[in-house]
N, C-alpha and C positions, 0 to 999 in steps of 0.2 A: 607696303604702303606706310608714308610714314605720318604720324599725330601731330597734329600743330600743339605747337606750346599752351597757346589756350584752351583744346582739347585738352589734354594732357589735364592740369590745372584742374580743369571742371571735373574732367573724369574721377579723376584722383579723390578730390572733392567728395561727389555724390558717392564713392563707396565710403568714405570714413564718417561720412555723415550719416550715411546709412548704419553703419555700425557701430558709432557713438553720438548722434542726436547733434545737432545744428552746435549747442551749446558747449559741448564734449569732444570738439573738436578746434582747436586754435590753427593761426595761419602757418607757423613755423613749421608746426604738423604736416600740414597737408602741403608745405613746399619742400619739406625733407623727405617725406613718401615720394613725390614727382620728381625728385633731384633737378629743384628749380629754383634761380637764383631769385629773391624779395622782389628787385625790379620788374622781373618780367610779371609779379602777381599784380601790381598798378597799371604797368604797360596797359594792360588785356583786360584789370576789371577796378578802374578808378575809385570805386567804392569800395574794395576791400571785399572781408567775407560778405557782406550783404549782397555783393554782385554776383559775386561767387559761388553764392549758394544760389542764387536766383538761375544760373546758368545750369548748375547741375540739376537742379531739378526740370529744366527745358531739358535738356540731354535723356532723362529718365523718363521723362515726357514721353518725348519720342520713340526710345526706346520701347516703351510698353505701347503701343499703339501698333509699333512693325509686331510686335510679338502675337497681341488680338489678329492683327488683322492675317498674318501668317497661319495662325492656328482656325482662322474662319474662311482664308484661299478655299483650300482644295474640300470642305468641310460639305457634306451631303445633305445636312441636317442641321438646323441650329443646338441639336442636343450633340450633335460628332463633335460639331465648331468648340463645344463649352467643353466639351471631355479631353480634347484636343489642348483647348487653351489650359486647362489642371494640369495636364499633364508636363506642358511646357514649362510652367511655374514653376512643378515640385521641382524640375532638371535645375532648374533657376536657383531657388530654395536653395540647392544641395552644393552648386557651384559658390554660390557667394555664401552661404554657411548660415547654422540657425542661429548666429547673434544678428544678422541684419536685419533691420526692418523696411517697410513699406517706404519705396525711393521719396515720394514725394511728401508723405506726413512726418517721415524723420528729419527731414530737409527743412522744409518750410511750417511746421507747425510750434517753430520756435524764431527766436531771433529777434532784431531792435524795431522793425518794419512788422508788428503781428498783422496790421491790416490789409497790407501789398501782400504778404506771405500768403495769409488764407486768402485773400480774394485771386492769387495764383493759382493756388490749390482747386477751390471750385473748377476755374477754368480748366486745368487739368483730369479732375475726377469726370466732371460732366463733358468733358470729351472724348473719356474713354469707354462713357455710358450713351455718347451717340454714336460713338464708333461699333458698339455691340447691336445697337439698336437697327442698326443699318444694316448686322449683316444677319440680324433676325429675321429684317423686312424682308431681304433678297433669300431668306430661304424659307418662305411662306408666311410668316408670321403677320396678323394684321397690324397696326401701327400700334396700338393699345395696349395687345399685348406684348411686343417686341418691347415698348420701353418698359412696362412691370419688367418685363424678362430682365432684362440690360440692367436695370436698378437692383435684382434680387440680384441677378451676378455679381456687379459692384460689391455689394454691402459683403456677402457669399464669400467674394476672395477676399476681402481685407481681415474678412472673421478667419477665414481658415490659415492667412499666413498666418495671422497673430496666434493663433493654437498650435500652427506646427513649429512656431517660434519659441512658444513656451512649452512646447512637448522635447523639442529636437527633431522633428519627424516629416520629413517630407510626405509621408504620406497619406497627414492629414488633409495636405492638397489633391492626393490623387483620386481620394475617396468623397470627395465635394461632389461628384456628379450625380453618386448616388445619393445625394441627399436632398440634392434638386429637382430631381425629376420622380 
């Protein structure tokens, strides 16, 4: 299968962003990583890095939503669903390497647009705190507690990348569940 130019682009994008911060990374950068010629970065996103990064962080979006909701599929329990989704992460963690950080606050928590940036960002955070909440409700959870749950998890994963970030240690994601439950 092959990446369209603008994948490509965004993709490329979201990890260099991820591993040197919105500001820490310039365009030549990230069109010398995708082996892509300047034209095609306006072609695809008229605004430059601001489009650009708005993109990647849609991509990681998504990304991270197939991953919850993969890890809460086949899940028995909302407590399997959360041991499941650590688990996933650390594998994550360990692929993309302990300099990166969090797709969507490395992304957008900087940049010329702070207000569109974080008001993305909510959207994104609080959708991956309805998407948990949901598969709390469908595994018994009454609505009250499924969003505490969904919320602690949220807060839960962004603390434990940021530790295994500044440990080195995927494994301070795998060990999240026993500290949740």
């Amino acid at each position: 299968m092959s990446i369209s130019t603008k994948d490509k682009l965004a993709w490329t994008a979201a990890k260099l962003f991820q591993e040197k911060g919105f500001d820490g990374v310039g365009l030549n950068e990230i069109l010398a990583a995708a082996g892509l010629p300047k034209g095609s970065l306006y072609h695809h996103f008229p605004n430059g890095k601001k489009d650009l990064a708005l993109e990647a962080a849609a991509l990681a979006d998504r990304e991270m939503v197939r991953i919850i909701n993969d890890a809460f599929a086949s899940a028995e329990t909302y407590r399997h669903g959360v041991s499941t989704l650590f688990h996933k992460l650390a594998k994550l963690f360990e692929l993309l390497g302990s300099h990166t950080g969090c797709p969507i606050s490395e992304i957008l928590f900087a940049g010329p647009d702070r207000n569109e940036f974080r008001t993305r960002s909510a959207t994104y955070f609080n959708g991956w705190i309805a998407c948990i909440e949901g598969h709390a409700i469908r595994l018994g959870e009454t609505e009250a507690a499924a969003q505490q749950q969904a919320e602690r998890l949220f807060i839960s994963l962004q603390g434990c990348w940021t530790l295994a970030r500044a440990n080195e240690d995927s494994d301070q994601l795998r060990r999240a569940p026993e500290l949740l439950f």
